[in-house]
Biotite code that builds the C-alpha atoms (Angstrom):
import biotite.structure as struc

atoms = struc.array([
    struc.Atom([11.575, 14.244, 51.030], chain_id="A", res_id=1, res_name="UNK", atom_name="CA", element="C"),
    struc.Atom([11.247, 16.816, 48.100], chain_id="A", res_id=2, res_name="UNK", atom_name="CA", element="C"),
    struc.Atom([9.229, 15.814, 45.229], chain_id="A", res_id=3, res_name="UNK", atom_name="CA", element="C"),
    struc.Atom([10.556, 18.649, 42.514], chain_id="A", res_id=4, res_name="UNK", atom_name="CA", element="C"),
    struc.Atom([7.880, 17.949, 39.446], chain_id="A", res_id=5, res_name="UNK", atom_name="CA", element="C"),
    struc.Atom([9.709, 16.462, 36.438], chain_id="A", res_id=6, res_name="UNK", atom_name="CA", element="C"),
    struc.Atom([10.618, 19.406, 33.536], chain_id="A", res_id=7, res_name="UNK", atom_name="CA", element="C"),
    struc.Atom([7.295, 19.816, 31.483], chain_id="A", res_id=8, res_name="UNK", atom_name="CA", element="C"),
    struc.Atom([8.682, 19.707, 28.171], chain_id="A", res_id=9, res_name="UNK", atom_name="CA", element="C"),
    struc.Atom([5.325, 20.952, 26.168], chain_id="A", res_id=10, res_name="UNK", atom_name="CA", element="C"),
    struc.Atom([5.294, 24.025, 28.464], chain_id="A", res_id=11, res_name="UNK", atom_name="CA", element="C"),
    struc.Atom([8.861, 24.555, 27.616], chain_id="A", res_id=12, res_name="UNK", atom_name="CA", element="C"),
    struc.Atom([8.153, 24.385, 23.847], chain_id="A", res_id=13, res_name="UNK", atom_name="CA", element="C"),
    struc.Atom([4.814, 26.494, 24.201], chain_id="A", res_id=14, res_name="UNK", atom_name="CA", element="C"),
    struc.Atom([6.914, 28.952, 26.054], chain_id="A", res_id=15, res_name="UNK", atom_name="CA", element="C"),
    struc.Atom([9.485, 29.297, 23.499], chain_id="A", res_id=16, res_name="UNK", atom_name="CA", element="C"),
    struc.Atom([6.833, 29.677, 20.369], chain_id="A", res_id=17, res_name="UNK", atom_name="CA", element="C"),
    struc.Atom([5.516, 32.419, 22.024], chain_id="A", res_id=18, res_name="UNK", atom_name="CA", element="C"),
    struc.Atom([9.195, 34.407, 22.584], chain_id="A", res_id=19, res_name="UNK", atom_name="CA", element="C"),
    struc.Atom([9.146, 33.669, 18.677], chain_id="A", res_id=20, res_name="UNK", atom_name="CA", element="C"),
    struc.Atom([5.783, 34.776, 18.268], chain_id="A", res_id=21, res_name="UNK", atom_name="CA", element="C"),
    struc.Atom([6.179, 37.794, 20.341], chain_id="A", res_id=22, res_name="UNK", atom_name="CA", element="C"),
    struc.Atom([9.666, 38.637, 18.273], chain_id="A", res_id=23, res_name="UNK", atom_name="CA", element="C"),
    struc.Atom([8.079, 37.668, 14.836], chain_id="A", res_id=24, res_name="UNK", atom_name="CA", element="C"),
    struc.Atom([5.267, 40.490, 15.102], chain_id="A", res_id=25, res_name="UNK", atom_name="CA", element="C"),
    struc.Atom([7.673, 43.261, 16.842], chain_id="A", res_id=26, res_name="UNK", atom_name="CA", element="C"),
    struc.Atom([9.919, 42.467, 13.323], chain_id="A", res_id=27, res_name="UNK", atom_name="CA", element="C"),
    struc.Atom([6.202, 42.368, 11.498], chain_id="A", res_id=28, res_name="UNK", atom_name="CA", element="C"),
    struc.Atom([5.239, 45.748, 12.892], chain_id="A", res_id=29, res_name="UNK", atom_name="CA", element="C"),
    struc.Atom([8.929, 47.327, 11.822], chain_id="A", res_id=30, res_name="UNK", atom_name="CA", element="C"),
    struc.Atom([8.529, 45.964, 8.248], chain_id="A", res_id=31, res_name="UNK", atom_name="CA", element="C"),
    struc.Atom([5.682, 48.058, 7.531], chain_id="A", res_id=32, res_name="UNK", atom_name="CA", element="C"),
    struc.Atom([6.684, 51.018, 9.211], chain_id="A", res_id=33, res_name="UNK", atom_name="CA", element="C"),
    struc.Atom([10.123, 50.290, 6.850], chain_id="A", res_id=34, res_name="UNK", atom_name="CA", element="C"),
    struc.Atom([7.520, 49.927, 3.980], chain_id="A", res_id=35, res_name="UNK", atom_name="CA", element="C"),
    struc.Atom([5.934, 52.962, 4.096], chain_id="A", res_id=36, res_name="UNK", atom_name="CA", element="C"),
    struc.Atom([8.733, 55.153, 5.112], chain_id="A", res_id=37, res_name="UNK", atom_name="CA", element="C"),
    struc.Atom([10.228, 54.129, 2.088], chain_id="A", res_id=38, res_name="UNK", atom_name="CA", element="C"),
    struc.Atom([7.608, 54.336, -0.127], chain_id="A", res_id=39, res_name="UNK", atom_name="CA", element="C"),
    struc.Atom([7.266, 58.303, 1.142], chain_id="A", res_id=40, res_name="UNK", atom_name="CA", element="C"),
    struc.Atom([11.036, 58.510, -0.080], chain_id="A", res_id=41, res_name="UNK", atom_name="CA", element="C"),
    struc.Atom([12.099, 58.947, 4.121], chain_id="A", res_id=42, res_name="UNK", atom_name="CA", element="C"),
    struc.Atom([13.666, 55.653, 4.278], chain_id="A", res_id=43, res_name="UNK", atom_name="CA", element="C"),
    struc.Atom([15.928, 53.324, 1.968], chain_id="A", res_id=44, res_name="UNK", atom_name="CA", element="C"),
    struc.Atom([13.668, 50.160, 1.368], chain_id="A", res_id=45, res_name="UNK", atom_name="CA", element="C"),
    struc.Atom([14.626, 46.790, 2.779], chain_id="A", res_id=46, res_name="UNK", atom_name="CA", element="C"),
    struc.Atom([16.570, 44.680, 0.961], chain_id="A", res_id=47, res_name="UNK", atom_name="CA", element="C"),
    struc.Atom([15.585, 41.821, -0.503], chain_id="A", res_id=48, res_name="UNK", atom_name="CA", element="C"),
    struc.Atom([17.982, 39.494, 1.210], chain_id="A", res_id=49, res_name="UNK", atom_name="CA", element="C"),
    struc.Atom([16.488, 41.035, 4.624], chain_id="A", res_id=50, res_name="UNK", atom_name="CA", element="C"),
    struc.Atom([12.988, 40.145, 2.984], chain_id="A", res_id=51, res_name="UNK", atom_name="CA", element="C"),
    struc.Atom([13.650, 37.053, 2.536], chain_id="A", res_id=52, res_name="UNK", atom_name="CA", element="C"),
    struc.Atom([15.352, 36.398, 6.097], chain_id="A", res_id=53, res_name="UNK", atom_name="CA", element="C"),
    struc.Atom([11.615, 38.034, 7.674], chain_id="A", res_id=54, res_name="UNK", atom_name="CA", element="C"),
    struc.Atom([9.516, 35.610, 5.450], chain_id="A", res_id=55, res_name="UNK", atom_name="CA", element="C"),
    struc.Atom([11.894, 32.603, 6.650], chain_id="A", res_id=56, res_name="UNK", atom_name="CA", element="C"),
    struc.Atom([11.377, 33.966, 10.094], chain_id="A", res_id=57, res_name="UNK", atom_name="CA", element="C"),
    struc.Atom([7.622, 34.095, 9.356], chain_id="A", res_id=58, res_name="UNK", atom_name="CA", element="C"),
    struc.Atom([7.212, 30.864, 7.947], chain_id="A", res_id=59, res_name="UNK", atom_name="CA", element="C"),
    struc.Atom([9.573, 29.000, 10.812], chain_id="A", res_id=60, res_name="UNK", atom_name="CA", element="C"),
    struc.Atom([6.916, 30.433, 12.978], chain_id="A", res_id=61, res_name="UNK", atom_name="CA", element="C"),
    struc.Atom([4.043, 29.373, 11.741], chain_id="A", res_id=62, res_name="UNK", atom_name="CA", element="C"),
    struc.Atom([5.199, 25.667, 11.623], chain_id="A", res_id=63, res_name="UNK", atom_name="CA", element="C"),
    struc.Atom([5.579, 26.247, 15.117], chain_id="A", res_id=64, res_name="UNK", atom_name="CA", element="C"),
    struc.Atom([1.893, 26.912, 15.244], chain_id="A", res_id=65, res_name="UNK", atom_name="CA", element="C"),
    struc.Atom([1.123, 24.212, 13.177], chain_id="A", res_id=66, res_name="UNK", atom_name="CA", element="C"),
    struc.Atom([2.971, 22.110, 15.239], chain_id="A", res_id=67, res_name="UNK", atom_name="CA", element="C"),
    struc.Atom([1.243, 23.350, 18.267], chain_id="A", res_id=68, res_name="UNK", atom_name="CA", element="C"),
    struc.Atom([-2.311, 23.062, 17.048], chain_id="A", res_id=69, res_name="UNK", atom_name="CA", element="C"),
    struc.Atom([-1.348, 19.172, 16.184], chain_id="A", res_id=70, res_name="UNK", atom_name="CA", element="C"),
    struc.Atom([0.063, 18.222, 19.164], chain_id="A", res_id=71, res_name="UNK", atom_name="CA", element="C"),
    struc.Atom([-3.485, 19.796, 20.801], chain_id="A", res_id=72, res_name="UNK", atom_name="CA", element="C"),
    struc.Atom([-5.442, 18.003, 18.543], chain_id="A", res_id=73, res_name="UNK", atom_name="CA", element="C"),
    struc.Atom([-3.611, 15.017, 18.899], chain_id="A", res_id=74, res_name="UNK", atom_name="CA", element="C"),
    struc.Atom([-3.721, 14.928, 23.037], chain_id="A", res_id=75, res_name="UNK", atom_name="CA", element="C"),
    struc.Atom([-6.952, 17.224, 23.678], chain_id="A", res_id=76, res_name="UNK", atom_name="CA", element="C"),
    struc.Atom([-4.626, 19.313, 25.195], chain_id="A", res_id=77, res_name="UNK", atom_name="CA", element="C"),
    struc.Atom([-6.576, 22.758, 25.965], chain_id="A", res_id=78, res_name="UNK", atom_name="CA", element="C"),
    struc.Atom([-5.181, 26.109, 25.778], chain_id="A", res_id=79, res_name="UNK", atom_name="CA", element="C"),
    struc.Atom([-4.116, 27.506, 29.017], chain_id="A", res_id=80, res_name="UNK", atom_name="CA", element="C"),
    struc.Atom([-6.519, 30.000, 29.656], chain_id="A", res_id=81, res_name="UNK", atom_name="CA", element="C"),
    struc.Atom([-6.755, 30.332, 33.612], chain_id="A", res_id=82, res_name="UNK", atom_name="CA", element="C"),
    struc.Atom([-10.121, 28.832, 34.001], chain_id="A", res_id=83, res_name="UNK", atom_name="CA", element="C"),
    struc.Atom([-11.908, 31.555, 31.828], chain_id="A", res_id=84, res_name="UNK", atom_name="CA", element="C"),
    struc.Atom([-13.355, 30.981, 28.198], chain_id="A", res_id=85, res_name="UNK", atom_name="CA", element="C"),
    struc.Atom([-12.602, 33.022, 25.199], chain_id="A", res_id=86, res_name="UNK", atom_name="CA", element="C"),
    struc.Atom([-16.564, 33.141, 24.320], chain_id="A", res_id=87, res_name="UNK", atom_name="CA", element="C"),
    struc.Atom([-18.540, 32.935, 27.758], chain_id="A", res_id=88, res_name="UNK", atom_name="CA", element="C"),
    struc.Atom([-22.238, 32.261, 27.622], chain_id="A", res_id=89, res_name="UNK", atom_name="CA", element="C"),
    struc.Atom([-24.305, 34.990, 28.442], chain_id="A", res_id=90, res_name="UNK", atom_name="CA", element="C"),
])
């Protein structure tokens, strides 16, 4: 008989926030570069209906963090780190 595991829904989610994560900061990163070539007269500067689509981006994001960070706190659910700590003990 073959026992396939049942979808895991939070990975699924997790997985997805950080695609939009990932996305979010390669936008992030082409922002500033648009910023400052702009500002040195190389580049036309963003417009403002582009800004605002970013900061939606941006914010849409972060209550996906939010969201995350509840849910943890909520079911002591632990970051999947791969059996290592962030700050070991010396």
């Amino acid at each position: 008989m073959n026992r396939t595991p049942p979808p895991d829904d939070v990975a699924h989610r997790d997985g997805l926030l950080m695609a939009e994560v990932t996305q979010v900061n390669t936008l992030l990163g082409r922002y500033v570069l648009r910023f400052l070539d702009a500002d040195a007269g190389r580049a036309a500067a963003l417009s403002t209906e582009d800004e605002r689509a970013l900061a939606e981006r941006v914010a849409g994001m972060a209550d996906g963090l939010r969201a995350r960070a509840d849910r943890r706190d909520q079911h002591g659910d632990p970051p999947p780190l791969m059996g290592t700590h962030l700050d070991p003990e010396p």
